[in-house]
N, C-alpha and C positions, 0 to 999 in steps of 0.2 A: 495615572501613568506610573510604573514603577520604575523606579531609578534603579543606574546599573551600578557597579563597581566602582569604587574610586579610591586613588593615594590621595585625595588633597588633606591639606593641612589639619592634626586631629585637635578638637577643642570640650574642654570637659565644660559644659550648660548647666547650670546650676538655679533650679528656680525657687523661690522659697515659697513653701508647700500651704499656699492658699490660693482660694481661686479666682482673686481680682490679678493675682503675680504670676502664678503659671497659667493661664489661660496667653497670655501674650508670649510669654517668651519660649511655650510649644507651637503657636503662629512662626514667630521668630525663628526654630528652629528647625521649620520644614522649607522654608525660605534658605536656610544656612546648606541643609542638604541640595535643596535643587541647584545650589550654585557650585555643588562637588565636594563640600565642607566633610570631614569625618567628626563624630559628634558623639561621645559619650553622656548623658543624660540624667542627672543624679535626681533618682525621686524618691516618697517616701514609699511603702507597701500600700497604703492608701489613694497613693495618686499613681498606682502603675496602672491602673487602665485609663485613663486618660493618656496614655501614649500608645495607644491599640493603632488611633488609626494611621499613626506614623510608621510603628512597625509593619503596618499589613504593607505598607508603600513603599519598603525603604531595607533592602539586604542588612543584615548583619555588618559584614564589611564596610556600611556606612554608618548604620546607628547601633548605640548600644546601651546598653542600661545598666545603670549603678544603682542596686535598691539598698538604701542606709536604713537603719530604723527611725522612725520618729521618737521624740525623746519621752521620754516618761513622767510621771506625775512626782513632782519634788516634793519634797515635806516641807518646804517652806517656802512655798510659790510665790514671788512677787506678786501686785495685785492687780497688774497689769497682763492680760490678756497675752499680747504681741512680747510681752520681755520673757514670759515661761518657754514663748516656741523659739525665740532666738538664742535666749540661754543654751537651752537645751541643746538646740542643734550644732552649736560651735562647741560644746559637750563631749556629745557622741559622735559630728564628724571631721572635726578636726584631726585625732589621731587617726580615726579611722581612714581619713585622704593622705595623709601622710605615707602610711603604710602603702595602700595604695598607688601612688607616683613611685614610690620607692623600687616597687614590686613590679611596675607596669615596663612591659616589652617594649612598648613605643610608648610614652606618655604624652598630652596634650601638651601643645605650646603653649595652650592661652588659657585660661579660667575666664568664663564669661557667669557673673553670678549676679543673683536680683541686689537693690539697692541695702537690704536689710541684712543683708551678709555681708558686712563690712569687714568682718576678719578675714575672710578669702584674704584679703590682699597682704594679710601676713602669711597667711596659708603661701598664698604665690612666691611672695617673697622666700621663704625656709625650701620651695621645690623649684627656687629658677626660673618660674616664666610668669609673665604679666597676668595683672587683673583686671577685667573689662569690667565695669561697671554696665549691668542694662538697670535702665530705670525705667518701669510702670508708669511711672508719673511725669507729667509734661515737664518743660525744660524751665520754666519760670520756676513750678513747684517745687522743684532740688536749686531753684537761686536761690527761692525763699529759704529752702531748710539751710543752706550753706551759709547764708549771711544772719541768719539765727543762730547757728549752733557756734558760729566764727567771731560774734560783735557781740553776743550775749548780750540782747536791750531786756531792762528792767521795764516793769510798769511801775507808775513814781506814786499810784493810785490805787494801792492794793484793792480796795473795796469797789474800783470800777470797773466792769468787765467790760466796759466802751471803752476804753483807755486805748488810745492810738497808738501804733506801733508801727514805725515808716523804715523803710528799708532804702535809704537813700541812696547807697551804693549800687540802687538794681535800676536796670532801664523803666522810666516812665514812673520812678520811685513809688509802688505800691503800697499803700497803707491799709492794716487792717484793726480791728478792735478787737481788744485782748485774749477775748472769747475764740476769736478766729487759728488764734496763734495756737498751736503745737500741743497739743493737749498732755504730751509725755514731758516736754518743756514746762508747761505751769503747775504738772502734778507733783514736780518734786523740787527740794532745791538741789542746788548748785553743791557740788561735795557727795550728795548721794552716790550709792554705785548702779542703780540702775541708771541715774541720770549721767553720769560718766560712760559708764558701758556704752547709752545710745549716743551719746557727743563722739565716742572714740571710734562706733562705726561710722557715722557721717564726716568724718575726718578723714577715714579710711578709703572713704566712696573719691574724696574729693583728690587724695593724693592719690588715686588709679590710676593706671597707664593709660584708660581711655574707658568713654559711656557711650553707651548704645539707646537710642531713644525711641519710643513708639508716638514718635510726631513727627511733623515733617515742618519744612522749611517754611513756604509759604505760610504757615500758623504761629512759628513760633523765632522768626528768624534773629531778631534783637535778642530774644533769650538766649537762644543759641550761640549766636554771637560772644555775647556777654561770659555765657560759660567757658568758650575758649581762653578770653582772657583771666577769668580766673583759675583757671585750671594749668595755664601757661603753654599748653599745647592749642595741636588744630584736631587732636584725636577726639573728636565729638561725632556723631554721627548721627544722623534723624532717617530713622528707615521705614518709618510708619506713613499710615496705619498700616500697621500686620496682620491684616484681615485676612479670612479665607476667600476665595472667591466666590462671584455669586452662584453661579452652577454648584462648588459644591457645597451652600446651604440650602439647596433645596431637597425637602424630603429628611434634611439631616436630626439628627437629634439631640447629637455627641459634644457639640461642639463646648467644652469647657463640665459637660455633665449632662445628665439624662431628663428629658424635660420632663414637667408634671403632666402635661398633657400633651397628645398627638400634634405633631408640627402642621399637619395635613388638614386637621380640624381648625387649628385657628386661623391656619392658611383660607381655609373655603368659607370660612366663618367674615374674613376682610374683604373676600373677592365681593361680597354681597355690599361692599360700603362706596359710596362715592369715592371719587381718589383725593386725596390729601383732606382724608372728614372725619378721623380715628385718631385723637388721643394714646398714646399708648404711656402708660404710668410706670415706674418700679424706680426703688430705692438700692438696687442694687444686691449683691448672695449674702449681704451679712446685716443692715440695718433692720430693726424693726419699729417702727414705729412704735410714739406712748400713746394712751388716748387719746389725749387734747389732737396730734398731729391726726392719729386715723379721723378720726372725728370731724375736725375740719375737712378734710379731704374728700370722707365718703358722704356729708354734706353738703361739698356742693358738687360730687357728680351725680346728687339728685335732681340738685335747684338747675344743671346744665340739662340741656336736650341736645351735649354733643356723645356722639359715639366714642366708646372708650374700650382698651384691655387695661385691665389692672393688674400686676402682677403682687400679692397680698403674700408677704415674709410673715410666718408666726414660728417661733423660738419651739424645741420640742420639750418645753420646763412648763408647757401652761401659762394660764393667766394670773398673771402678777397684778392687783387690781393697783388701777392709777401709774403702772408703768408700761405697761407692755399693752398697745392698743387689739384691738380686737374689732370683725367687722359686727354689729348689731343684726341681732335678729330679726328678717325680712327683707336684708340691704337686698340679698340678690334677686329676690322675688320682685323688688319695687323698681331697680333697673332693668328684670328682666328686655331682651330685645335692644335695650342700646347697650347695655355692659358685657364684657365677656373677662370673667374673671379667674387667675389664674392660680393657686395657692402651691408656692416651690418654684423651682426653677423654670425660668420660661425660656423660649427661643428667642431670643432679645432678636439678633442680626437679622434670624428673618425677618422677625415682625416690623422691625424699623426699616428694613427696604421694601415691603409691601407697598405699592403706590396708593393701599387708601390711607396710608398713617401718615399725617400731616404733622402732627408735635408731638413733643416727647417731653412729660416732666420725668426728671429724673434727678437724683441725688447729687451730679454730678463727678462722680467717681472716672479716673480718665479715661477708663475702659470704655464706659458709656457714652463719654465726650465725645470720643470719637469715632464711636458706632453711630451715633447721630448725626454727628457733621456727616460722614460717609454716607446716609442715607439721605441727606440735605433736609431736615425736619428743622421745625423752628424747636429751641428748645428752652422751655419752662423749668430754671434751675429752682431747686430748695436741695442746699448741701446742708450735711450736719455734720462733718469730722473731717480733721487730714487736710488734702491737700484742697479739699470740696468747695470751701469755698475761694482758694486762688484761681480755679477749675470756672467757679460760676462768674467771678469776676472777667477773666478774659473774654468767655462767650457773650456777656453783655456790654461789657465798657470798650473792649479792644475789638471784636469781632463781630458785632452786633446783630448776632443769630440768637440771643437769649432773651427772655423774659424774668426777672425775677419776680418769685412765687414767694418765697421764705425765706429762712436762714435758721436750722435747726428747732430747738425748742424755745430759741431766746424771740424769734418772730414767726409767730404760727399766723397763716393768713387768716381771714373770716372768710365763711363760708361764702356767701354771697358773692364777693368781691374776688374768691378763687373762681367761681363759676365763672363769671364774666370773664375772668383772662382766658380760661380753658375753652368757651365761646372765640370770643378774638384769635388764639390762637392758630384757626383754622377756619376760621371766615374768611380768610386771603384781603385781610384788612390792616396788618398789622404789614411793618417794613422789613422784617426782619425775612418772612418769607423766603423774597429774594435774594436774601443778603444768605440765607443759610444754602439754596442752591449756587450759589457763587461759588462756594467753602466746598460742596461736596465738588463739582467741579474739580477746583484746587485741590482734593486729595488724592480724585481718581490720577489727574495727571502726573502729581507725586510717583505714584508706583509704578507708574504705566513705563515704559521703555524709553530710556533718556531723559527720565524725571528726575526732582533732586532726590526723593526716598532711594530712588534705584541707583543715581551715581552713587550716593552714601553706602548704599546697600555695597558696590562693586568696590568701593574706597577702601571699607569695614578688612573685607575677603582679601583684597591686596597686601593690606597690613599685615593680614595673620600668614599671608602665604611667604610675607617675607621673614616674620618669626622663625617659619620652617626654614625658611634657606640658612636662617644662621644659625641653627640647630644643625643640619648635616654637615 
């Protein structure tokens, strides 16, 4: 349906230009338009077609696009990955929004920007109007980072990477082993200025006017809770999952990127499987697995006789021998018939609502979290970074729709004993089954009309509408 015309309230969206981050908050954003929202859109030149299918749906007069460049290659790059694209981009577009607000006929009331742009909120500050924090990441995930980057706990154990780390101050007091903790936290010390730079945006996140979350209540409502009072407002909102619906992923392709292979093929490829008796695998658009992990893995989905999609991540640098895992030669010949394997981007939302895919190992990345709960799959965590494993801890200890599989490269499973879980899984033998259609359940009714995703959703839009009124 194409939306018509609208004054509501203008808000410049701002996602930071990767695909576990904008993939949610362009869901997010066509959600914003359907409720009458005006919406400026800031992407880089590389992520402007991923707003195709917004624009084919949505006049001018409602969306609009700000293409910044992405930032360029420094001569002295940090050695961190994630701190060259954030440099960068508070860089080139800091001045460049400045200008822009400056220049703008009507300007946005509100900056709505991903967790990793933590300077927005000086941005906001220097142009007069608030900064919404949206966060990718579940509401526990930003307590953890907030009571990490806020208590700065030492390990008292330099050489133990088990070394406990307990967040007293958060509900149900989470502890994890050192390994687990903040990988940009243990890489540097304290005084550093990449390690300041990222303390000063999670600071920045936390003194916001308000955060937008892609969770909803029933999942995560103590977190939630708990963020209010640290945050000192009620401006929190859980308006997820911000899923497409299911009509229109069928046939789709687009959804976050172009799949590796035909939607329609793996689709006719499941119709052939009993319902909930397909495994479906992926680590998510950016891990790759080392040996040791591929290896255990494509090990025992030999030593299994369950049906599986494996969604198989290879880096385009080649093989790094002993880092970068590879599938062996003959894997797919010897699974032929029960494996269907996938190398690049797969259609994840379909595949996990297909009724033959019964579990889902997966990295636990939140995106996927809650493509799974939404599909009601048991799911088989092995997280290796970030937020992955506070992600897998909920689904099994708090939520009890998870199995664990692993934990990065510090616990790689043995083959044998992966096979049996990936068996169990989908034998309708294990508890969690139920407990994972419960959850899907609980998300549909989230979004559905007069759920709490949708009050919060209408809470969100109230707020910004009154911004406006105190702008005219």
């Amino acid at each position: 349906m194409t939306a018509t015309a609208t004054t509501g309230p203008h808000v410049l969206v701002y996602p930071f230009p990767t695909s576990g981050h904008i993939i949610p908050l362009l869901d997010l954003t066509q959600r914003l338009l359907s409720r009458g929202l005006t919406v400026t859109i800031l992407v880089t030149p590389n992520n402007r077609p991923l707003l195709d299918p917004l624009l084919s749906t949505h006049p001018e007069s409602c969306l609009r696009t700000l293409v910044l460049p992405a930032q360029g290659s420094p001569l002295n790059p940090p050695k961190d990955r994630l701190f060259t694209l954030m440099y960068g981009l508070r860089e080139l577009h800091y001045p460049a929004l400045l200008d822009w607000f400056k220049t703008h006929p009507s300007p946005p009331v509100a900056i709505l920007s991903d967790f990793f742009l933590g300077w927005t909120h000086q941005l906001a500050s220097e142009v007069g109007v608030p900064r919404v924090v949206f966060s990718p990441s579940g509401a526990l995930a930003l307590s953890v980072a907030f009571s990490l980057w806020v208590d700065l706990p030492k390990n008292d154990e330099p050489e133990n990477n088990n070394f406990k780390v307990s967040f007293t101050k958060i509900p149900n007091c989470p502890v994890y082993p050192w390994f687990q903790v903040s990988h940009i936290y243990r890489m540097y010390e304290q005084g550093h200025p990449d390690w300041e730079f990222y303390r000063s945006c999670l600071l920045a996140d936390k003194a916001s006017w308000g955060v937008v979350f892609n969770s909803f209540t029933e999942l995560e409502r103590v977190y939630l809770d708990h963020l209010k009072k640290e945050m000192g407002h009620n401006r929190v909102w859980a308006v997820g999952p911000v899923l497409p619906a299911f009509d229109d992923m069928v046939g789709s392709t687009s959804h976050g990127g172009s799949s590796s292979v035909p939607t329609h093929e793996v689709l006719t490829w499941l119709e052939s499987r009993p319902d909930n008796s397909v495994v479906y695998l992926c680590f998510g658009s950016r891990q790759i697995l080392t040996s040791k992990q591929m290896n255990a893995l494509a090990g025992a989905l030999e030593k299994t006789g369950v049906n599986f999609v494996w969604c198989v991540r290879q880096s385009n640098k080649g093989h790094v021998a002993g880092d970068e895992g590879v599938l062996s030669e003959g894997f797919e010949d010897r699974v032929a018939g029960k494996g269907y394997i996938i190398k690049g981007w797969a259609p994840q939302v379909a595949i996990l609502r297909h009724k033959a895919v019964g579990a889902f190992l997966t990295h636990c990345g939140w995106n996927s979290v809650l493509e799974g709960i939404s599909a009601g799959v048991v799911m088989l965590t092995w997280p290796q970074s970030a937020d992955q494993f506070t992600n897998a801890n909920i689904l099994i200890n708090e939520l009890k729709v998870g199995i664990r599989v692993g934990e990065g490269t510090q616990n790689i499973p043995e083959s044998t004993e992966l096979a049996h879980l990936l068996t169990e899984s989908v034998d309708g033998t294990r508890p969690e089954r139920m407990k994972a259609k419960e959850l899907s359940g609980a998300a549909s009714d989230a979004v559905s009309d007069g759920g709490s995703s949708d009050k919060d959703l209408d809470e969100f839009i109230k707020s910004i509408s009154e911004l406006k009124s105190l702008k005219n």
